[in-house]
N, C-alpha and C positions, 0 to 999 in steps of 0.2 A: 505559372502553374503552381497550385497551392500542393505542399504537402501536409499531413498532420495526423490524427489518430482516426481512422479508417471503423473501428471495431472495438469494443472496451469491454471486459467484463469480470466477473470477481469469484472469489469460490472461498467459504469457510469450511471449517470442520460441521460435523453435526451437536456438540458439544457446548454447553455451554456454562458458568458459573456465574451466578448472581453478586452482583457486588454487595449486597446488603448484609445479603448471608456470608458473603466472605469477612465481611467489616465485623461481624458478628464474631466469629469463630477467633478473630483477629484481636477482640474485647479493644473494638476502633467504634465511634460513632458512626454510623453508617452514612450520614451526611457529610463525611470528610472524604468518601466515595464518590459520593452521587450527586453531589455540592461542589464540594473542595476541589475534587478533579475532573468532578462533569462526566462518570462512567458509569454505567448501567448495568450492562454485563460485560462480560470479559471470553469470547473463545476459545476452547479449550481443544489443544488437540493431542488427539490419541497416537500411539507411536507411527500407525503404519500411514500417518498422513503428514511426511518431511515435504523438504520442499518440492522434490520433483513431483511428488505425485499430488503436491496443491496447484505446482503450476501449470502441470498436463491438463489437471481438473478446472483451472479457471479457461485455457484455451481449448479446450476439445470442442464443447459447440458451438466456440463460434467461427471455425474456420472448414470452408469447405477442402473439397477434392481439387478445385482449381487454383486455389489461395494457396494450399501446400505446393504447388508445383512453382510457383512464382514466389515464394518465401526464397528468399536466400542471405538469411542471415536471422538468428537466433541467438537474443543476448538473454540471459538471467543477474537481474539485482538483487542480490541478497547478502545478508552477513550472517546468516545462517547456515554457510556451506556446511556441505558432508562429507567434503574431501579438499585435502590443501593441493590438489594437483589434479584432478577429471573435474571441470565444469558441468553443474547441473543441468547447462542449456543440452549437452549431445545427448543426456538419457530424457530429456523433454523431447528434443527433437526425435528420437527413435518410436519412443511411446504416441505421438501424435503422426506417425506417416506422413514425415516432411521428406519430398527431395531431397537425395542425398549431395548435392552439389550448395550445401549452404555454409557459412560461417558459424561456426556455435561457441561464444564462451562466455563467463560469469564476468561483472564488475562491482565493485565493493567501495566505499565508503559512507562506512556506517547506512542513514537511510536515505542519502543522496541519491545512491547510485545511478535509481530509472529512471532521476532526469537527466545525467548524463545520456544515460542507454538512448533514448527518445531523442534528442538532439542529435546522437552519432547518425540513429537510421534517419535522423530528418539529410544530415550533408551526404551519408551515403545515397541515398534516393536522386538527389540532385541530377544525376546524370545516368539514373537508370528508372527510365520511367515506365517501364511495366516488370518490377523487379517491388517487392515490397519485402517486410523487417517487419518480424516478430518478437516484443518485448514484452519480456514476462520478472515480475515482482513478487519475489516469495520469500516467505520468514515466518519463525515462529519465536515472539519474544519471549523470554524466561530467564528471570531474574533470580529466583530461589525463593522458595517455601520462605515466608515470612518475614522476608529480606524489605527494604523500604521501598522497590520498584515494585514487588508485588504486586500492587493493583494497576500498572499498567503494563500486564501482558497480557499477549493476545495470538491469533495463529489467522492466516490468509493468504492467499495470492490475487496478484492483477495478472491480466494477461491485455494486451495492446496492440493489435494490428495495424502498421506505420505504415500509410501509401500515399502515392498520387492522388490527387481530389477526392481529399475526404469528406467523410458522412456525419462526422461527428464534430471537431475540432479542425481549425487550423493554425499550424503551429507559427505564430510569427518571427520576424529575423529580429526581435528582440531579445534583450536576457544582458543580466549582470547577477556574477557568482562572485561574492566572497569569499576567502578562504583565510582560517585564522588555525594556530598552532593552539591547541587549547588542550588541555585534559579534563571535558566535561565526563567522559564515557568513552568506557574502550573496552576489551577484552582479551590481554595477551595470550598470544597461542600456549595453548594447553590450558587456560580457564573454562571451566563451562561454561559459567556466566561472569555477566560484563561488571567492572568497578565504575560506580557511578557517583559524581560530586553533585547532589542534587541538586543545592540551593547555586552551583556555577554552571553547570547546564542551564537550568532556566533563564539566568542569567544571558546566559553563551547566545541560546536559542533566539532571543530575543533582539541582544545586541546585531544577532548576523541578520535578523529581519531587517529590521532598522538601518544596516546600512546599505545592504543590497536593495531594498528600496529606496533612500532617499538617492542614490547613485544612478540609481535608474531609473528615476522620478528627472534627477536632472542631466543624464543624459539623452532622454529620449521627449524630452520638454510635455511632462506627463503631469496626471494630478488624480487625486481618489476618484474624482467625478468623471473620470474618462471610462471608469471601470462600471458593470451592472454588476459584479461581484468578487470575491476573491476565496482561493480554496488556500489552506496551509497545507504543512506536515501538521499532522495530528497523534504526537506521542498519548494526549489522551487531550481532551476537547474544552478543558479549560488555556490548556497551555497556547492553542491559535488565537483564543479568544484575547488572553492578557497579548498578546503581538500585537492584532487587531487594534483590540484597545488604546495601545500608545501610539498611535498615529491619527487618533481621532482625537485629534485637539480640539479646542473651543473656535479656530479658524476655517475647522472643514463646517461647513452646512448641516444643518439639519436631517434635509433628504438624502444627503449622502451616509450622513450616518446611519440611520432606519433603515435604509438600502441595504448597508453594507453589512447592518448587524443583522439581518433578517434572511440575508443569503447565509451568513457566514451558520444562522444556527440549520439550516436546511441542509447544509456543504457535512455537516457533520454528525448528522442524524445518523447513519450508519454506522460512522465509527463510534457512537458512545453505545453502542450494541455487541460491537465486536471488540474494541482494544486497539493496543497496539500490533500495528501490522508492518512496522518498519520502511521496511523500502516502498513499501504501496501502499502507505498512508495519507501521503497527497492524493496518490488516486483514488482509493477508495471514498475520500473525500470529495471526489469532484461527480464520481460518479451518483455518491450521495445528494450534489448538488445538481447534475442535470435531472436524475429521478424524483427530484422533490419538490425542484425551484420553479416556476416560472421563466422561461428565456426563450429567447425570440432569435431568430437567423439573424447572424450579424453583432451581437451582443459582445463584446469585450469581457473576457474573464484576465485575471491577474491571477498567478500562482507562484505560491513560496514554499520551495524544497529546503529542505535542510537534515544535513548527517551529522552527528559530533564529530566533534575532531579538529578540526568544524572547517565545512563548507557551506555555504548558502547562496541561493539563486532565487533571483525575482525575473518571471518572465511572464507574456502573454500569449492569450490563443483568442479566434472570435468563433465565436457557435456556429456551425451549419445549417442551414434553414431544414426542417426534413430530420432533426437527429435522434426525434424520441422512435423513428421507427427502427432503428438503430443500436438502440438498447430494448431488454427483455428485462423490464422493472417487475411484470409480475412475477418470474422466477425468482428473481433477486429477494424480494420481499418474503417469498413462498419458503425459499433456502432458510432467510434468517427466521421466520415465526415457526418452522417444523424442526426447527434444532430441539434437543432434550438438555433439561437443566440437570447437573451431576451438583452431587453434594459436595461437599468442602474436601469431605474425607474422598469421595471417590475423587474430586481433581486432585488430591494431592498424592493418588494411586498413580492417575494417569502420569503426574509429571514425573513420580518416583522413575517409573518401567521406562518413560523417555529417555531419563539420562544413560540406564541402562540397556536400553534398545531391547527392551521384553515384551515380544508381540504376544497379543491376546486378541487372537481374531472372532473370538464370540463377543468379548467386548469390546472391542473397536469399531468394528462392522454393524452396532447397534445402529440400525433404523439409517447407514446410509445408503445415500442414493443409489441406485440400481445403473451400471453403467461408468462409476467412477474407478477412474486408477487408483491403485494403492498397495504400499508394501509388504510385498508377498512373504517373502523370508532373507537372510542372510544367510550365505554361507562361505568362507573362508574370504569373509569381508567383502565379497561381492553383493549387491543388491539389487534383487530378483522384483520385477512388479507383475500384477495381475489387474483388471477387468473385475467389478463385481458383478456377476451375472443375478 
């Protein structure tokens, strides 16, 4: 009995900031954007869209009234918490009309987390089979106004429904995670934002690729050619490609390289629209890769998570025959082309009010969706959500 990812789907802000014009404003050549790091735009989000109410917003349509009653367990990946102590997952799971007989808490390590998350509901599953696990991936990256991450943040959620014979994916009993002590990127409590060693990150990123795959290249007697594609983490969409890159030696084949480089730019057409999205970078990657790619029932994908700090996991899933009806690509695409471009000066309004939690609901609520959650107000630190009607 297969389990694996049942329901996939994703949700940005309506918000958006042009890289060119931010390269601009930056007195950067704009091709060290759009080139250099492979980003296009960058998602901007407005205060009243943190994480719970991007992750309610990427699962709310696609889980029914019967799916909530059979949910019993709710994780949230993020390192974006809103609290060192209530997990995001119980005010997702309240806001979405889940049974109240579920599991709900957050897991963290840096953008690792929601392959852990995925893997626990895959061995919880194991022995409850009509019991299914909801994993949801929310973050909103922010480095600081003019700081050297600046251009890659970004704001999103995944949401994942993990069950018995899935529609989409199936998760296989492979996987090898590295885990290395490193100070690529962190953020000690009480920083807003994270301290990042660029050029050892890349580095880091890289290295944990390379060897979580070559480890599970030979432990599971594998090779590129067993693969029709591979998704990464995508901190920003040059950084999968250099991973990519050094494993395609002058030894792998031709066709496999064409292969792999032509999924790998389809796997990532999404995120060089949105940014960094942290913990659901891999997925929104992959998602970008079943809505764009070519693939066939049965087709082997290879997936590379990674969080600083550093852990890293090479693992695989095989396509579902039947999975485009599964996904809602024309929403998807609808989401991102009806977003509104904000100027430099207004993203650098928005992130100001974020740090300070200063909701402005005639500006925030520009032109979103009709139906989406989102935060209503605070009051003595409590946080109230509401319904756009």
């Amino acid at each position: 009995m297969s389990i694996g990812i049942d329901k996939l789907n994703f949700y940005v802000p309506q918000f958006y900031v042009d890289m060119a014009e931010l390269a601009k404003a930056r007195d950067v050549d704009p091709n060290k954007f759009l080139i250099g790091i492979g980003q296009t735009e960058m998602a901007v989000s407005p205060v009243n869209q943190d994480i719970v109410a991007m992750g309610a917003n990427a699962a709310k349509d696609i889980l029914t009234e019967e799916e909530k009653e059979q949910i019993t367990m709710v994780i949230v990946a993020t390192e974006s918490a809103i609290d060192s102590a209530k997990a995001a997952a119980v005010q997702i799971h309240n806001l979405l009309g889940i049974q109240p007989f579920a599991r709900c808490f957050e897991m963290k390590e840096a953008c690792y987390a929601a392959t852990p998350a995925i893997h626990l509901a895959k061995d919880y599953l194991q022995s409850r089979p009509k019991e299914k696990v909801l994993v949801i991936s929310s973050d909103t990256a922010r480095y600081g106004i003019q700081s050297g991450g600046e251009p890659t943040q970004g704001a999103g959620a995944i949401a994942m429904l993990i069950s018995h014979e899935p529609r989409i994916l199936e998760l296989a009993d492979d996987s090898v995670a590295f885990t290395e002590d490193v100070y690529d990127f962190w953020r000690p409590t009480g920083h807003k934002y994270p301290l990042v060693a660029g050029a050892l990150s890349k580095d880091a990123y890289i290295h944990s690729f390379q060897e979580s795959w070559n480890e599970y290249a030979k432990r599971y007697d594998r090779s590129l050619s067993d693969f029709t594609s591979l998704c990464f983490h995508v901190p920003f969409t040059k950084m999968g490609r250099k991973a990519l890159n050094s494993i395609l030696t002058d030894e792998i084949d031709d066709e496999t390289k064409e292969r792999l480089t032509e999924g790998y730019d389809n796997a990532t057409y999404y995120n060089r629209y949105v940014g960094n999205v942290y913990t659901g970078s891999l997925y929104l990657s992959l998602i970008s890769l079943l809505e764009n790619h070519h693939l066939d029932g049965g087709d082997t994908l290879g997936l590379f998570s990674y969080g600083s700090g550093s852990v890293g996991e090479f693992f695989s899933a095989k396509v579902v025959d039947g999975y485009e009806e599964m996904l809602d690509t024309k929403a998807h695409q609808t989401m991102l082309n009806q977003r509104r471009e904000v100027s430099v000066e207004e993203y650098e309004t928005f992130f100001k009010r974020f740090d300070n939690l200063e909701l402005d609901h005639d500006t925030d609520l520009a032109g979103a969706q009709k139906g989406i959650f989102y935060l209503d107000k605070i009051e003595d630190d409590i946080r109230y959500y509401s319904t756009l009607n």
